[in-house]
Structures are given as structure tokens and as C-alpha cells.
PDB file of N, CA, C and O in Angstrom:
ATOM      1  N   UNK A   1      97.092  97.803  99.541  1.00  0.00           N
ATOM      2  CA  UNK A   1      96.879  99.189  99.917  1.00  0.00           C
ATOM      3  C   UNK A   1      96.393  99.934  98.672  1.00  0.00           C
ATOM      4  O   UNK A   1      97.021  99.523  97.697  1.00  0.00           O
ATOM      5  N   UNK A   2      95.919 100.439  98.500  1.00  0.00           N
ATOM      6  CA  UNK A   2      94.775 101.040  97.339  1.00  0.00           C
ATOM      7  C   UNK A   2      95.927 102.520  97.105  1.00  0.00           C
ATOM      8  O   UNK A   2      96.589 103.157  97.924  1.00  0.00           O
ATOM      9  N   UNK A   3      95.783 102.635  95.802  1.00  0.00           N
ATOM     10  CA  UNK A   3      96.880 103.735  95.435  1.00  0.00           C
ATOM     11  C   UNK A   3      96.301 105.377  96.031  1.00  0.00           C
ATOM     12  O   UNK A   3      97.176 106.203  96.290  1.00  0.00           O
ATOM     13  N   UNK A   4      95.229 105.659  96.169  1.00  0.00           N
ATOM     14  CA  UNK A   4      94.641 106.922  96.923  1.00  0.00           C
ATOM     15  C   UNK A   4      95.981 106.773  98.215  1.00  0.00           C
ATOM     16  O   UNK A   4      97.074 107.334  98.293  1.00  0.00           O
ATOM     17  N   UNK A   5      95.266 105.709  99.161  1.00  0.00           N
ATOM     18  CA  UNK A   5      96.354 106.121 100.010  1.00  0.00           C
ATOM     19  C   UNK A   5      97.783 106.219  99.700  1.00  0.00           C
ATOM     20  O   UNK A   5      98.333 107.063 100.408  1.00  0.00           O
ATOM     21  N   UNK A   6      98.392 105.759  99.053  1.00  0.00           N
ATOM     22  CA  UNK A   6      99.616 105.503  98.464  1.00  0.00           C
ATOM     23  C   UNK A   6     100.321 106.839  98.384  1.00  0.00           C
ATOM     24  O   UNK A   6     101.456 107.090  98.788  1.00  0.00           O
ATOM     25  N   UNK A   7      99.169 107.933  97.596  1.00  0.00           N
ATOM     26  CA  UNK A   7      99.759 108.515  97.260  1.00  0.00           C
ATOM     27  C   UNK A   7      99.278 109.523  98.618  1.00  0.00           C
ATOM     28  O   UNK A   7     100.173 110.281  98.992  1.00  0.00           O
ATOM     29  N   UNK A   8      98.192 109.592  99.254  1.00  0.00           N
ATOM     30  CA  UNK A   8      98.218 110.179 100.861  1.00  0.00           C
ATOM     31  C   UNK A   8      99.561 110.083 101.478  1.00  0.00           C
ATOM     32  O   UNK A   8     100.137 111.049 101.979  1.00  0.00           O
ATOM     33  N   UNK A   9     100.062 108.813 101.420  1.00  0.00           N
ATOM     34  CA  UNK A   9     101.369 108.593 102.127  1.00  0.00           C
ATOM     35  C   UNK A   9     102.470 109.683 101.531  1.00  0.00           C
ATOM     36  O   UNK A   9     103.376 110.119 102.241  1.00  0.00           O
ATOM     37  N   UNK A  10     102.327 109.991 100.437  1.00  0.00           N
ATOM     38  CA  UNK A  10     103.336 110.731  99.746  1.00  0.00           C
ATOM     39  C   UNK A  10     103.492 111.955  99.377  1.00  0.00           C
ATOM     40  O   UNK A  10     104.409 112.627  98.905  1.00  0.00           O
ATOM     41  N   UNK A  11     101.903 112.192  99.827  1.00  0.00           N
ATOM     42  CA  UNK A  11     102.204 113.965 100.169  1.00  0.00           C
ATOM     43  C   UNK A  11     102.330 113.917 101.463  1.00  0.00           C
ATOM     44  O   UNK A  11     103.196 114.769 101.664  1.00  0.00           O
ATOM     45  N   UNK A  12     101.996 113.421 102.622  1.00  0.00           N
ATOM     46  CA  UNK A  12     102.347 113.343 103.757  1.00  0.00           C
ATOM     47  C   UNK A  12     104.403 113.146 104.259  1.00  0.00           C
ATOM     48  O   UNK A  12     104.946 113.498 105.306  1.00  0.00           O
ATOM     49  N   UNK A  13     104.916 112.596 103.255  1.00  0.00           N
ATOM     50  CA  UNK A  13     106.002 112.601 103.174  1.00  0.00           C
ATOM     51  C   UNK A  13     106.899 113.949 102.767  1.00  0.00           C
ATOM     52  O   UNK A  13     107.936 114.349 103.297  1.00  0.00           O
ATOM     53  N   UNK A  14     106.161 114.508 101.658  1.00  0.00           N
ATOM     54  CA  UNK A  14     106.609 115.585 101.522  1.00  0.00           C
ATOM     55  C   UNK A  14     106.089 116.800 101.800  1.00  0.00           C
ATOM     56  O   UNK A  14     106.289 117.796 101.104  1.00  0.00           O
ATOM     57  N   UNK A  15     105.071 116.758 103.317  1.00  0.00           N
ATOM     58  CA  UNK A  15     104.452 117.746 103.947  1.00  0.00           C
ATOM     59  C   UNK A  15     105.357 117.853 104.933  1.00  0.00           C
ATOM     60  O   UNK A  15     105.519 118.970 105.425  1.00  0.00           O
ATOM     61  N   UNK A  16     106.175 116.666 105.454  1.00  0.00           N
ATOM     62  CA  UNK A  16     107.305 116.330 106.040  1.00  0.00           C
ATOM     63  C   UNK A  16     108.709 117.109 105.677  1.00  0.00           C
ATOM     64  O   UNK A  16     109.478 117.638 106.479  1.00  0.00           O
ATOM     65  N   UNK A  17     108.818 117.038 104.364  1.00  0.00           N
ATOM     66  CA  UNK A  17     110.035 117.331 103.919  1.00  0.00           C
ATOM     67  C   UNK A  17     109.779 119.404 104.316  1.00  0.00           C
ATOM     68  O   UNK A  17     110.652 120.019 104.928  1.00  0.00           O
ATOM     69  N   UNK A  18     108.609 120.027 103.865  1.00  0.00           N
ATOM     70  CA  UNK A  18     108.661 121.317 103.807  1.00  0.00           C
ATOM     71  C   UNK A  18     108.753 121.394 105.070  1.00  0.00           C
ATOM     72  O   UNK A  18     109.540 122.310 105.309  1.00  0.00           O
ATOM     73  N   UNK A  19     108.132 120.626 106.653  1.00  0.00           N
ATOM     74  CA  UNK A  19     108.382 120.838 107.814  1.00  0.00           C
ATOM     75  C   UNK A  19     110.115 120.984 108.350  1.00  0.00           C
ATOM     76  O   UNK A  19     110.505 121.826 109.160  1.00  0.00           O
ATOM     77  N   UNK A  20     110.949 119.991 107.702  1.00  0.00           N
ATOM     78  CA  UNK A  20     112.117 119.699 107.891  1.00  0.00           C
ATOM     79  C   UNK A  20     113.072 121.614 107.747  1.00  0.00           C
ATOM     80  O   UNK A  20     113.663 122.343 108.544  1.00  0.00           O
ATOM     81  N   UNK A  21     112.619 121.696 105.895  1.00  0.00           N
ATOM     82  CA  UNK A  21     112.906 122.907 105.400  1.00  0.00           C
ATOM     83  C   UNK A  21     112.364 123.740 106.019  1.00  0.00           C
ATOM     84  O   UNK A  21     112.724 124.734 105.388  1.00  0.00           O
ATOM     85  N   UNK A  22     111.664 124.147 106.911  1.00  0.00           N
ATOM     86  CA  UNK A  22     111.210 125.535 107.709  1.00  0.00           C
ATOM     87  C   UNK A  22     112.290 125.249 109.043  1.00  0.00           C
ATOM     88  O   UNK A  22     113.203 125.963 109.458  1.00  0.00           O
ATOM     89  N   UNK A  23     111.813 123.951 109.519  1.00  0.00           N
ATOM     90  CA  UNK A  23     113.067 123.880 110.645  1.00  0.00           C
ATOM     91  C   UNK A  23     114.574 124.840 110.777  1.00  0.00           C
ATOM     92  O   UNK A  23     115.144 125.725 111.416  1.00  0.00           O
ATOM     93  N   UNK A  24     114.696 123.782 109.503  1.00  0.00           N
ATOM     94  CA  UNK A  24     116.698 124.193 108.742  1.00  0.00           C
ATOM     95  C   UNK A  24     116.448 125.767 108.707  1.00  0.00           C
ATOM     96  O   UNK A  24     117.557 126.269 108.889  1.00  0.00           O
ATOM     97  N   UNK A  25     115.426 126.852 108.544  1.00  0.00           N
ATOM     98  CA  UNK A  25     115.397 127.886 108.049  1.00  0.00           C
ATOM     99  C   UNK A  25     115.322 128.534 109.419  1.00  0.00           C
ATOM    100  O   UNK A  25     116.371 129.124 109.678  1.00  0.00           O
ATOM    101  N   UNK A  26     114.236 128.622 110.554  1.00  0.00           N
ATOM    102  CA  UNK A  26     114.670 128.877 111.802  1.00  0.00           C
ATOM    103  C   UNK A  26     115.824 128.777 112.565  1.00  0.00           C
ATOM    104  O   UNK A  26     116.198 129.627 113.372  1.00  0.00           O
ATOM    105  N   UNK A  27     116.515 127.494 112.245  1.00  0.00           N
ATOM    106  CA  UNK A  27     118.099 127.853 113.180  1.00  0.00           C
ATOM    107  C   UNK A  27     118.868 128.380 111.930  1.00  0.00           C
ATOM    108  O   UNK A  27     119.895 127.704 111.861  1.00  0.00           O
ATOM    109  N   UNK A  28     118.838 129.119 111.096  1.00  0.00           N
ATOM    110  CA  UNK A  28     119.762 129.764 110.564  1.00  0.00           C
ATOM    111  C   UNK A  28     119.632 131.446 111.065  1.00  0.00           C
ATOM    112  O   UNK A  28     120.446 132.287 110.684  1.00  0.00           O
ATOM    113  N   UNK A  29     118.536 131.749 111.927  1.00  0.00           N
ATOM    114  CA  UNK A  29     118.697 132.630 112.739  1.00  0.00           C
ATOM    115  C   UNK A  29     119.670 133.483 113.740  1.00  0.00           C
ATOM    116  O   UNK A  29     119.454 133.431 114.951  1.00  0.00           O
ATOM    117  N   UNK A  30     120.665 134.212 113.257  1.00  0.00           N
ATOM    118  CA  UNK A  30     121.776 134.677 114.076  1.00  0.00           C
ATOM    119  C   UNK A  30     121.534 134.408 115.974  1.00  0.00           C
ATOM    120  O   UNK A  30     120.912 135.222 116.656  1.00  0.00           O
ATOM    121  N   UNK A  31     121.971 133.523 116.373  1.00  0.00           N
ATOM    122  CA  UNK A  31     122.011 133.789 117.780  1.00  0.00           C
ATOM    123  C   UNK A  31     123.342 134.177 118.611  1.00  0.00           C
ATOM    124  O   UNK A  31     124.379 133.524 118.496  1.00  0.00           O
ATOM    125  N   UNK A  32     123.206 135.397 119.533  1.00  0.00           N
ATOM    126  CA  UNK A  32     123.926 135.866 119.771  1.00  0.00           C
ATOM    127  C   UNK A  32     124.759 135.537 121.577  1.00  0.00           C
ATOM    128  O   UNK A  32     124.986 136.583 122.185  1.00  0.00           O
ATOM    129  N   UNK A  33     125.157 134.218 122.325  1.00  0.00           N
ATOM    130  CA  UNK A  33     125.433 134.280 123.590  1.00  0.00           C
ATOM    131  C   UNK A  33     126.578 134.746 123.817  1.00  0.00           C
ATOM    132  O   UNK A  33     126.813 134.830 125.022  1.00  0.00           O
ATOM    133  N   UNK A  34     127.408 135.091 123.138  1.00  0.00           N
ATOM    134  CA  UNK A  34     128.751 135.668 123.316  1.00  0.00           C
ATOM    135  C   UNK A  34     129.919 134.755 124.565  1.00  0.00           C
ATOM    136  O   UNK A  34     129.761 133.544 124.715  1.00  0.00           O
ATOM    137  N   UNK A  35     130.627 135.236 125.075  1.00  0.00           N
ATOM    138  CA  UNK A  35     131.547 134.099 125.259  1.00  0.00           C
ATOM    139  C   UNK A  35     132.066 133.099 124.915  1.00  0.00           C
ATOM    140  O   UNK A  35     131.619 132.700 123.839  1.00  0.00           O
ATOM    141  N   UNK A  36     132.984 132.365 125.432  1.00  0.00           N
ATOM    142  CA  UNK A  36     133.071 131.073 124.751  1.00  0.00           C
ATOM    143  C   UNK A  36     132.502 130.384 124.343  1.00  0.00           C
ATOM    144  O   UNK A  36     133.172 129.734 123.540  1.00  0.00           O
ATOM    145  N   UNK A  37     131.232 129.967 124.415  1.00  0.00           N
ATOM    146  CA  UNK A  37     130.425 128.909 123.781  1.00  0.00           C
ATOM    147  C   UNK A  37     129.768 129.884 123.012  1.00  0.00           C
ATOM    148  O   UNK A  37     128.570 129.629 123.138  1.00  0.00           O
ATOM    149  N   UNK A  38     129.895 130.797 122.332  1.00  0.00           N
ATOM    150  CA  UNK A  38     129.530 131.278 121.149  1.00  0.00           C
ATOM    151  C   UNK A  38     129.424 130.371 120.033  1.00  0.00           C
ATOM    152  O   UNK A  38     128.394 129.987 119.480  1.00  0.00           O
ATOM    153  N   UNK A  39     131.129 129.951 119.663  1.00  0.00           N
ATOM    154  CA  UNK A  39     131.379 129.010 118.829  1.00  0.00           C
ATOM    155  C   UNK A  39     130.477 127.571 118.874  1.00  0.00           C
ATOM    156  O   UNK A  39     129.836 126.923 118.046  1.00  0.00           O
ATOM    157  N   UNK A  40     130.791 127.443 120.307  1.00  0.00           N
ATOM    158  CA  UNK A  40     129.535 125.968 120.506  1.00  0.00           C
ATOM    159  C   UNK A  40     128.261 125.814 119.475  1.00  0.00           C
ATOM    160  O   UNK A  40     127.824 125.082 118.587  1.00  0.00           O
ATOM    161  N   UNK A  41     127.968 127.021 120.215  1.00  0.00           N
ATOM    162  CA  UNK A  41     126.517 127.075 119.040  1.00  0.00           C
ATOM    163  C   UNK A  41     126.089 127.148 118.221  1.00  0.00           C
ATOM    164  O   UNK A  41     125.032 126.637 117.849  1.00  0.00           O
ATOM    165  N   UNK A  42     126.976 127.988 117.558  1.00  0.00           N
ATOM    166  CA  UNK A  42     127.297 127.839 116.252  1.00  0.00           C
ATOM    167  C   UNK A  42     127.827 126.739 115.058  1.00  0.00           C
ATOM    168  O   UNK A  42     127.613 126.636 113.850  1.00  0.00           O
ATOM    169  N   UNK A  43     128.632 125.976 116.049  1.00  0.00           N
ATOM    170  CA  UNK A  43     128.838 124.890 115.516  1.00  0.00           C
ATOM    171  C   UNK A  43     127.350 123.790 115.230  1.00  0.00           C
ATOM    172  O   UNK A  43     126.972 123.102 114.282  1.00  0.00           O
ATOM    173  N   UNK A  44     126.750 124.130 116.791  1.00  0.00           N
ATOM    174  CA  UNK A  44     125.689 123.187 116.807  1.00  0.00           C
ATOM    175  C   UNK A  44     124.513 123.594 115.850  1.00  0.00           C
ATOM    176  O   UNK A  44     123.980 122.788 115.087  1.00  0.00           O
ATOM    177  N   UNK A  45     124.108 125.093 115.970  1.00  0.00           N
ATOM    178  CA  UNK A  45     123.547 125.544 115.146  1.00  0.00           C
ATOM    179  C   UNK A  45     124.089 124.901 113.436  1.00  0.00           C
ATOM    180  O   UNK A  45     123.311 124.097 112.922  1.00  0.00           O
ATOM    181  N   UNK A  46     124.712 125.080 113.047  1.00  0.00           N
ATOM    182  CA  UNK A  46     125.449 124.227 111.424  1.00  0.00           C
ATOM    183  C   UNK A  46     125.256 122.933 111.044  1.00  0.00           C
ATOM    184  O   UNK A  46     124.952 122.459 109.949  1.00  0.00           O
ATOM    185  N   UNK A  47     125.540 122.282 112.405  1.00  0.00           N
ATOM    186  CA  UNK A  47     125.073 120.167 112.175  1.00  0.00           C
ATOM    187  C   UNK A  47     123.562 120.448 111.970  1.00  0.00           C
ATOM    188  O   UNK A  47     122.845 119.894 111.137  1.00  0.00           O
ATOM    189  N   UNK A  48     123.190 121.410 112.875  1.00  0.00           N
ATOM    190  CA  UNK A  48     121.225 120.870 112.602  1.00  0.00           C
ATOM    191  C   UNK A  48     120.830 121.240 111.374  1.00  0.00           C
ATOM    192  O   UNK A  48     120.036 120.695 110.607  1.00  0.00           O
ATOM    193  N   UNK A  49     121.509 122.295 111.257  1.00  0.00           N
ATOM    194  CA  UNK A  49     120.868 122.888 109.671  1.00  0.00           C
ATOM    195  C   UNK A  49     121.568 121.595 108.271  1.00  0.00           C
ATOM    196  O   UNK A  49     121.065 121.062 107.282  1.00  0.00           O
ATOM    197  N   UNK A  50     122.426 121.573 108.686  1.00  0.00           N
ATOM    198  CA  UNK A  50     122.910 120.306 107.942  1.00  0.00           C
ATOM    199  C   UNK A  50     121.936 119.205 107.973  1.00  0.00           C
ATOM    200  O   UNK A  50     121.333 118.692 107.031  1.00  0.00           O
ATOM    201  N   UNK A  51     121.887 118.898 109.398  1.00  0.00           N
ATOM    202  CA  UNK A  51     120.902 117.039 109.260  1.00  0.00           C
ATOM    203  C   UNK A  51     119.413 117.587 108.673  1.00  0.00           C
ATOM    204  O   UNK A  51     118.804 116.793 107.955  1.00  0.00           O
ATOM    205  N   UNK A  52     118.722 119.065 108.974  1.00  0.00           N
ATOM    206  CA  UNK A  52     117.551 119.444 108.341  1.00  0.00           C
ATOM    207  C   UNK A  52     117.923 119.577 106.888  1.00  0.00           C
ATOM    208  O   UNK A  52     117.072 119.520 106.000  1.00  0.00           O
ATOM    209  N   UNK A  53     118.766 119.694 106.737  1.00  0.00           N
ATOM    210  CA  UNK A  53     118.789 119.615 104.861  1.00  0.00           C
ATOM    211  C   UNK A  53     118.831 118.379 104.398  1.00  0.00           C
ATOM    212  O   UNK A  53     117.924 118.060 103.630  1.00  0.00           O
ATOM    213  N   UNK A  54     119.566 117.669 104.634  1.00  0.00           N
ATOM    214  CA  UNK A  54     119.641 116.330 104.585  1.00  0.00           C
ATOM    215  C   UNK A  54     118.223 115.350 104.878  1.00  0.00           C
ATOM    216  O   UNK A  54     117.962 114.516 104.011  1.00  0.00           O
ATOM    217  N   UNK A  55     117.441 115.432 105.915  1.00  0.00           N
ATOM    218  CA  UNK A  55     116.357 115.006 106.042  1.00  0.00           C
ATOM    219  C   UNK A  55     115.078 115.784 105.226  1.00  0.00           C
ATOM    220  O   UNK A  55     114.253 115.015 104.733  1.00  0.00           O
ATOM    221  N   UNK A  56     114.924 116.743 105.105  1.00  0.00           N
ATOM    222  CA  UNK A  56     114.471 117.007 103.881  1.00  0.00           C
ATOM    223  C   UNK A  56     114.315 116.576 102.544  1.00  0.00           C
ATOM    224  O   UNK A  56     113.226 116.241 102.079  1.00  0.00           O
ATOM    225  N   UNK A  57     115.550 116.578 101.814  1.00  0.00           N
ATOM    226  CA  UNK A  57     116.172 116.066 101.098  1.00  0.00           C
ATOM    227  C   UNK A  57     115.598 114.635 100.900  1.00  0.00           C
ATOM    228  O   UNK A  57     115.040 114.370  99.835  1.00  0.00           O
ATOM    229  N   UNK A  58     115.696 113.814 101.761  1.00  0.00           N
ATOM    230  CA  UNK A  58     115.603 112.519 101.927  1.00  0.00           C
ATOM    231  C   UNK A  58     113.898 111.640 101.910  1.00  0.00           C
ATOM    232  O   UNK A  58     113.496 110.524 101.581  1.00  0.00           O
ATOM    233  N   UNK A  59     113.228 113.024 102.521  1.00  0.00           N
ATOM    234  CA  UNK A  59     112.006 112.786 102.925  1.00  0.00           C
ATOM    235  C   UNK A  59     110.988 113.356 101.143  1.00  0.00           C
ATOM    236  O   UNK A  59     109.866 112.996 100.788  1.00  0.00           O
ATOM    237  N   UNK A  60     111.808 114.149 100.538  1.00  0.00           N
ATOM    238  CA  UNK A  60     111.349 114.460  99.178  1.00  0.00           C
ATOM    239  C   UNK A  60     111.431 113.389  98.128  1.00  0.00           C
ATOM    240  O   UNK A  60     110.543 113.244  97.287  1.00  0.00           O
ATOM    241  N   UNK A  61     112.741 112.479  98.199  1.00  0.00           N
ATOM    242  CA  UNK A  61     112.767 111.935  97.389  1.00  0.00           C
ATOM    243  C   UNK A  61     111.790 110.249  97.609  1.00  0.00           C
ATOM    244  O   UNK A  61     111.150 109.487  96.884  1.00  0.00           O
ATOM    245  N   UNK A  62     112.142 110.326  98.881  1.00  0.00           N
ATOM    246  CA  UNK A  62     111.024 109.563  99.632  1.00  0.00           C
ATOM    247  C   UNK A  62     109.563 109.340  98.768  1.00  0.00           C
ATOM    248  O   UNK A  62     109.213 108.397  98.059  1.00  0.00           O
ATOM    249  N   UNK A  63     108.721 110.859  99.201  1.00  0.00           N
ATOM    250  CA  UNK A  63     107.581 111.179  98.762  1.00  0.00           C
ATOM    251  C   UNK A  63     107.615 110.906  96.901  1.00  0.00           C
ATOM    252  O   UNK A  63     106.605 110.581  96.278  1.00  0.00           O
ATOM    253  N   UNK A  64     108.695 111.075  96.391  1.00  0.00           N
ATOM    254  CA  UNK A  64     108.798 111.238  94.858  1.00  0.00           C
ATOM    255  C   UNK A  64     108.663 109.593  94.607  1.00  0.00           C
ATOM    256  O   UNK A  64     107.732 109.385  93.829  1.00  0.00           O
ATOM    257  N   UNK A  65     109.073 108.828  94.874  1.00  0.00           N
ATOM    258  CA  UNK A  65     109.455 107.300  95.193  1.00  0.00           C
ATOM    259  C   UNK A  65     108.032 106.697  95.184  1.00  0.00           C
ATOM    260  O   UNK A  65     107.521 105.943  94.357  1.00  0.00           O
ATOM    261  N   UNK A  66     107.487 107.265  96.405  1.00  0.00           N
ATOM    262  CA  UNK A  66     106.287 106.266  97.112  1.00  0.00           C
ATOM    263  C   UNK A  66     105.071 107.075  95.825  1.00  0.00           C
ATOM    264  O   UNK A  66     104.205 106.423  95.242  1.00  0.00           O
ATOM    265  N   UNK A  67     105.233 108.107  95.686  1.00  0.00           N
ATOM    266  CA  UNK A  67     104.024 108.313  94.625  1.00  0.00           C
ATOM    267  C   UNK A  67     104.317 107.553  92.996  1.00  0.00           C
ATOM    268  O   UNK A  67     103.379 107.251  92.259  1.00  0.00           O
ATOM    269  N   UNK A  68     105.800 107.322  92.621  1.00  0.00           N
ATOM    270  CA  UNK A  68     106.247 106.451  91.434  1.00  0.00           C
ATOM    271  C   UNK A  68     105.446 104.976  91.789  1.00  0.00           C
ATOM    272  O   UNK A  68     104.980 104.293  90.877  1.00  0.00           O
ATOM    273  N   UNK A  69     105.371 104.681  92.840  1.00  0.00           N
ATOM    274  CA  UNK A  69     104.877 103.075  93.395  1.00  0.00           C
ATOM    275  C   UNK A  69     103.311 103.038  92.777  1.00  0.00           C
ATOM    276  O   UNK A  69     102.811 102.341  91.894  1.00  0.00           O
ATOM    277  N   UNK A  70     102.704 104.203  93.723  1.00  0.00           N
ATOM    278  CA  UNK A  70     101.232 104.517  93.379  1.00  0.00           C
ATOM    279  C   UNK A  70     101.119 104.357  91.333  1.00  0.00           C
ATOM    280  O   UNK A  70     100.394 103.669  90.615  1.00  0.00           O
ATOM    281  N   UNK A  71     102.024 105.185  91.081  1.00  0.00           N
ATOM    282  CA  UNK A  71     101.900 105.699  88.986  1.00  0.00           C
ATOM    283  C   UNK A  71     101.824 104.245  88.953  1.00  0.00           C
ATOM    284  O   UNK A  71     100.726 103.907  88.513  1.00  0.00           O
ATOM    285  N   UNK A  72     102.576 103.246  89.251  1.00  0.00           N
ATOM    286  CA  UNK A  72     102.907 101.803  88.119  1.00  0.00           C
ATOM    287  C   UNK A  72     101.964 101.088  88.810  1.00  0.00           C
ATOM    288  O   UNK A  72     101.569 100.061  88.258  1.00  0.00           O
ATOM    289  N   UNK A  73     101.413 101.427  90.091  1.00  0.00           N
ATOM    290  CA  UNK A  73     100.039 100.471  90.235  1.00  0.00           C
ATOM    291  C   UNK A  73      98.812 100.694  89.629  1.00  0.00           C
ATOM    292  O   UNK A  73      97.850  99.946  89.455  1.00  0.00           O
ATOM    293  N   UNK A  74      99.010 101.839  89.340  1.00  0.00           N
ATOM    294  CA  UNK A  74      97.927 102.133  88.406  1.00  0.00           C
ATOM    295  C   UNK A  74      98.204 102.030  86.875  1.00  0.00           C
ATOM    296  O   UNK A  74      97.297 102.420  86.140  1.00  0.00           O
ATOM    297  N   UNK A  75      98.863 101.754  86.546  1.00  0.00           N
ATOM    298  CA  UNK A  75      99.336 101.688  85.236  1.00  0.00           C
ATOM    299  C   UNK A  75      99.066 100.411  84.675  1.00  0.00           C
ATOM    300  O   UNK A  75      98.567 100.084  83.599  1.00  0.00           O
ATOM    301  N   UNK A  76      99.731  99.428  86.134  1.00  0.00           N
ATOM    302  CA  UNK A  76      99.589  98.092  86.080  1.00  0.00           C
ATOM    303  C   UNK A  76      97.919  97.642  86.248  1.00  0.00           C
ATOM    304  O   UNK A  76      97.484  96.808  85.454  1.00  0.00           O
ATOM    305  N   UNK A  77      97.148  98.127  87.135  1.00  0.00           N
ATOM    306  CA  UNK A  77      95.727  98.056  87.079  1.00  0.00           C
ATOM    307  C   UNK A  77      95.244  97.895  85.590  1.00  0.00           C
ATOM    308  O   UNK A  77      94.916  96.853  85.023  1.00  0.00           O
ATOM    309  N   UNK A  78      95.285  99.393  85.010  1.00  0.00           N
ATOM    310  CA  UNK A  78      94.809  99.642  83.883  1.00  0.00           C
ATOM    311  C   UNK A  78      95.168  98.759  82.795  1.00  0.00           C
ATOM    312  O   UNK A  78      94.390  98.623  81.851  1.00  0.00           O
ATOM    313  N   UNK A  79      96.285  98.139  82.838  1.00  0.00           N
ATOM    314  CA  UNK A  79      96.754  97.358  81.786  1.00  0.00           C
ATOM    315  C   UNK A  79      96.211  95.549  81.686  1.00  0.00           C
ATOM    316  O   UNK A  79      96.257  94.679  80.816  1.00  0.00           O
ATOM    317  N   UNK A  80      95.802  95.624  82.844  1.00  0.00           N
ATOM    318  CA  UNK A  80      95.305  94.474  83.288  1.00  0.00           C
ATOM    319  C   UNK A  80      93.694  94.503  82.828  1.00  0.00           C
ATOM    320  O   UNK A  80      93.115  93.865  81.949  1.00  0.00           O
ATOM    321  N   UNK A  81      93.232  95.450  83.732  1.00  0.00           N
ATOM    322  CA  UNK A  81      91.591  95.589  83.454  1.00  0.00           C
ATOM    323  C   UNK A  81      91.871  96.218  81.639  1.00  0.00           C
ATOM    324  O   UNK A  81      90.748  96.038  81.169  1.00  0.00           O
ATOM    325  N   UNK A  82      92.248  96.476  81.140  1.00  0.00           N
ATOM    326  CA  UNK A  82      91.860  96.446  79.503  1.00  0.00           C
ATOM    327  C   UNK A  82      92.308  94.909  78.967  1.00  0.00           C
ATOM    328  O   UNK A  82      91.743  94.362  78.020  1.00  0.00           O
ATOM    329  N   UNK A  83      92.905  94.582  79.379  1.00  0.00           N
ATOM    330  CA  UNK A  83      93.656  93.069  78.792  1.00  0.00           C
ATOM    331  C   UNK A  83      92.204  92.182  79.279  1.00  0.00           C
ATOM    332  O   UNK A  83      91.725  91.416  78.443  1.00  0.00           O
ATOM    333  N   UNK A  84      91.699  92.277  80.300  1.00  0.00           N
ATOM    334  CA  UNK A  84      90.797  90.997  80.464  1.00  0.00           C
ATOM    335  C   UNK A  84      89.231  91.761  79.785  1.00  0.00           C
ATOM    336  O   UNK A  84      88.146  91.274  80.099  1.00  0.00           O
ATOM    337  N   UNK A  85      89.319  92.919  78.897  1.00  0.00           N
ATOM    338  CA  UNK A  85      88.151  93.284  78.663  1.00  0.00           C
ATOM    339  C   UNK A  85      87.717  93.472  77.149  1.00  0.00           C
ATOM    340  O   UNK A  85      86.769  94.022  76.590  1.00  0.00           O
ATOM    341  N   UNK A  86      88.994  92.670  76.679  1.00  0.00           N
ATOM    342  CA  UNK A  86      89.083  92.436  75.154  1.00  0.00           C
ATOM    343  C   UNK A  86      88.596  91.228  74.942  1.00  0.00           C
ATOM    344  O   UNK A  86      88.674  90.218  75.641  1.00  0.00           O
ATOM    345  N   UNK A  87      88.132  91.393  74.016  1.00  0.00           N
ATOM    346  CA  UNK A  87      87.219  90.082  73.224  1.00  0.00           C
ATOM    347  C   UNK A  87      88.043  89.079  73.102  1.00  0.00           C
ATOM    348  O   UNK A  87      89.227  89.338  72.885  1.00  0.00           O
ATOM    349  N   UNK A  88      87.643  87.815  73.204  1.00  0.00           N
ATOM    350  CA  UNK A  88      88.687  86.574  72.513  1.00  0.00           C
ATOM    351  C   UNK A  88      90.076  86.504  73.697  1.00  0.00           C
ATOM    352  O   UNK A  88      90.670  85.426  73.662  1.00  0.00           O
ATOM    353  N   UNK A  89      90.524  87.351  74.526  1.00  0.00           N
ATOM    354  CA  UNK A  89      91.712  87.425  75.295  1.00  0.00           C
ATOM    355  C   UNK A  89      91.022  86.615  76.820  1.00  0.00           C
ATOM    356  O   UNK A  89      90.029  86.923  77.480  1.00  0.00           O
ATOM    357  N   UNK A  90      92.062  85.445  77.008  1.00  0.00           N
ATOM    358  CA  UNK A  90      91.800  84.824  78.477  1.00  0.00           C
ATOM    359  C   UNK A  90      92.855  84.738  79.409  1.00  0.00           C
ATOM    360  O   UNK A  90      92.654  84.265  80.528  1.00  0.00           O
TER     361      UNK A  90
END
């Protein structure tokens, strides 16, 4: 896989992660049904914002990861193509 995409994959990962973070930021929106299942929702409202932080979170370090993969393939490229382009070196 050629490191361009590599690193496509890895802003795509963390185009992901800011989607996650707008999510988590919409249900932190006061909603108001009153009655008993007030609490319900609230509760439910809290896990999502939770698993959206968490998947966020996850999907950043993700993206941070998969673009480190891309850095050392190219690093490793470069170290290679100068090594076979020195004189006398086989």
C-alpha cells in the first residue's frame, strides 16, 4: 500500500474522530421530557456521550498510529534507496 494512501487512511480516521466529537457535543443538549423517564434519558443521554468520547478518543489515536506506519515507511524507503545509491555498497 503506498504511504499517500496510508496516510489518506489517517486523516480519514481522524475526520472520524472530529465526527464522533460533534456527535458527543449534540447529545449534551439539555432535553427536557419530564416525568419519569426523565432520568432514563438522561442516563442514556451520559453512556452516549461517554461511548462518543471514548470512540473519538480511540479513532485519534488510531489516525496518530496509522500515519506513524506511513513516517517509518518512508523513512525505511529513504534509507534503503540512499544505501543502494552509494558507490562501492551491494
Amino acid at each position: 500500500m503506498p504511504a499517500l494512501e496510508v496516510y489518506a487512511l489517517a486523516d480519514a480516521l481522524r475526520n472520524c474522530a472530529a465526527e464522533a466529537d460533534e456527535a458527543q457535543h449534540r447529545l449534551a443538549v439539555p432535553t427536557h421530557v419530564g416525568g419519569p423517564l426523565q432520568t432514563a434519558v438522561e442516563a442514556f443521554l451520559d453512556s452516549h456521550r461517554t461511548a462518543g468520547h471514548a470512540v473519538a478518543g480511540e479513532l485519534r489515536w488510531l489516525g496518530e498510529t496509522v500515519s506513524g506506519v506511513a513516517d517509518s515507511w518512508l523513512a525505511l524507503d529513504g534509507a534503503l534507496l540512499a544505501r543502494v545509491r552509494r558507490p562501492g555498497v551491494k
